[in-house]
C-alpha positions, 0 to 999 in steps of 0.5 A: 261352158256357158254357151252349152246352158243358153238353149235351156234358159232361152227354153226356160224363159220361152215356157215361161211366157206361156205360162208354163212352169219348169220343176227342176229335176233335184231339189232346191237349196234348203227350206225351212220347217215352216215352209216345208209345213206350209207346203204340203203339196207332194213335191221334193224339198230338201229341209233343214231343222233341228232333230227335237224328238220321234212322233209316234201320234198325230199329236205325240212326239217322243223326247225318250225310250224311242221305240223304234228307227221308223221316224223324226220330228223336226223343227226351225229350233232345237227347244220347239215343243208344240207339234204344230211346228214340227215336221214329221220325217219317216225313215226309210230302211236304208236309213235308220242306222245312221238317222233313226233314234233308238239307234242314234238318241244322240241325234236329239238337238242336232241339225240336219238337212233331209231330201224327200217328198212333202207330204203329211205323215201320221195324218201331220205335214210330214216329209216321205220317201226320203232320198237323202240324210245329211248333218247331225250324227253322233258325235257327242262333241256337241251334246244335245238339249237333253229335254224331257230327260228333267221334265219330272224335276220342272219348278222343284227345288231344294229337298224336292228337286234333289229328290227328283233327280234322285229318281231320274238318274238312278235309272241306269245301267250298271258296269262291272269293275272290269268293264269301267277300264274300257268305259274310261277310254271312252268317256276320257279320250284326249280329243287331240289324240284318240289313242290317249286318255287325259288324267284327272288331276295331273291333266297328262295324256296318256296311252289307253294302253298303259292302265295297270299298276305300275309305276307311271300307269294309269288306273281307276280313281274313286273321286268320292273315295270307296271307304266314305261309305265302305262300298268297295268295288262293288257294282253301283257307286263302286263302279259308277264312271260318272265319278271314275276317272283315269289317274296316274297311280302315285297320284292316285295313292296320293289323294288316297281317301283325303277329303277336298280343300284348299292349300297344301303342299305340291304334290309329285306328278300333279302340277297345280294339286296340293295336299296336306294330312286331311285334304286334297286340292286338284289343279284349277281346271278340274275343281268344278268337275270334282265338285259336280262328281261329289254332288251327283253322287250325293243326289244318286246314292240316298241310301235306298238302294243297299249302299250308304247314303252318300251326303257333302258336309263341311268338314275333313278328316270324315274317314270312314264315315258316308261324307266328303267335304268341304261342301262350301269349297267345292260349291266355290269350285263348281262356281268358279270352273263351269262344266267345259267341252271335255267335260259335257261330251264326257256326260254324252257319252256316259248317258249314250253308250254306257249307264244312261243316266246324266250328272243334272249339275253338267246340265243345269249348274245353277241347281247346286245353289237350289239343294245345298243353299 
């Protein structure tokens, strides 16, 4: 095999020497965003960078609300906000299903590699006709930064920054009761065996096909229970799946509408829960997912949109009253079990596929301190 490349390197070193170059015929081993922008020069590079928004200007790239699949910013980092360090992408057609953004938002902080032609775009260094697109996707195991997303709660804290992210994630798009069987399949997926869900509290895997009510069935926990506050099943807080969840069914009836707290008694089907007349404790790797449930939904239902409004306070045995407790356990709880893998793809997917609003204390843990000090 090596003598069938010594002519070419011999005519290679032969050009060489008379000042001739050669350019290959594909594309080199991957350059940088930086080089790409300092190489504007129409040849083909392929270039490897994070994807951190669409340009729609010269000077504007978007972190949000695409308008379309025709473009992409990348850069040398995931979190890079200056334009000028960015490389402009255009989208063929063949490619915008898979790589353009208002089909993909998903594809936000993802690193990619894409083989095209060096040249400005949007009157900015730019990447053209492109041939090829490889990395990123959607799979929303690594979730991206989720950026501009909180830019209007930047610097507030306490009552400002809670109403703040009130405004943020109220947008959203809204489910049916019917439509959160099938969001939980999703969104609760045992990511060792995708015919399977995982239940919140007993921590079982379990077929996505036996949800129903009967015995050993799974079915719709209300984290934040329906009557704290006596909102039902109706659409907004009754069917918001940042606080649904898969649960066995006597478990399910076993939590009822009990407030949380340590201690209690082992409770049947649930290895590491414990009840007692007034409270519920979960096992420990759910604590802090329970509590970030119970304060998004504090942040989320104020009171302004027709329902209660949804407050944490210290106490049990709140009943029907728009309440959960014990405020200063579960902030020990979300201390103490930080958002996991499961739990931040579950956020992804909430915030991609199906109500498109995200629970800021996944994304930023330390502003439970900053509202509720």
């Amino acid at each position: 095999m090596a003598r069938s490349f010594r002519p070419v390197l011999i005519l290679t070193a032969v050009l060489a020497l008379l000042g001739f170059g050669v350019t290959p015929s594909t594309a080199a081993t991957p350059i940088t965003v930086a080089t790409a922008i300092g190489r504007q020069d129409g040849s083909t590079a392929s270039v490897t960078g994070w994807v951190v928004g669409q340009p729609t200007a010269t000077s504007t790239v978007v972190r949000s609300n695409f308008p379309n699949d025709y473009a992409l910013a990348l850069a040398d980092s995931a979190s890079q906000t200056s334009t000028g360090s960015m490389l402009y992408v255009q989208i063929p057609a063949a490619f915008r299903a898979s790589y353009g953004l208002q089909s993909n938002p998903g594809l936000l902080g993802k690193q990619i590699t894409v083989t095209g032609t060096l040249a400005a775009y949007f009157s900015h260094a730019g990447l053209k006709d492109a041939t090829a697109f490889t990395g990123g996707g959607t799979d929303p195991t690594d979730p991206p930064d989720p950026g501009d997303y909180y830019a209007p709660a930047a610097g507030k804290t306490g009552a400002a920054l809670k109403s703040a992210l009130h405004t943020i994630i109220a947008n959203q798009t809204k489910l049916s009761y019917d439509q959160v069987w099938n969001a939980l399949k999703d969104t609760d997926q045992d990511p060792a065996n995708t015919n399977n869900v995982i239940l919140l509290y007993s921590g079982r895997s379990q077929s996505k096909s036996t949800n129903g009510g009967g015995v050993n069935d799974w079915n719709r926990e209300h984290v934040w229970p329906q009557s704290h506050g006596d909102f039902g099943t109706a659409t907004g807080p009754g069917t918001d799946i940042h606080h649904l969840r898969p649960e066995d069914v006597s478990v399910n009836a076993a939590r009822g509408n009990l407030d949380f707290d340590n201690g209690g008694s082992t409770v049947s089907e649930c290895p590491g829960c414990a009840a007692d007349g007034d409270s519920f404790s979960p096992r420990a790797a759910v604590r802090g997912d329970v509590a970030r449930m119970i304060l998004y939904m504090a942040v989320r239902y104020d009171g302004g949109d027709g329902f209660a409004n949804l407050e944490p306070n210290n106490a049990v045995s709140n009943g029907s009253a728009p309440y959960v407790g014990k405020l200063s356990v579960l902030k020990a709880w979300a201390a103490a079990d930080p958002p996991d893998t499961f739990e931040k793809r579950r956020n992804e997917v909430i915030y991609t596929t199906y109500q498109h609003n995200r629970n800021p204390f996944i994304d930023h843990p330390e502003w439970i301190a900053s509202i509720w000090p």
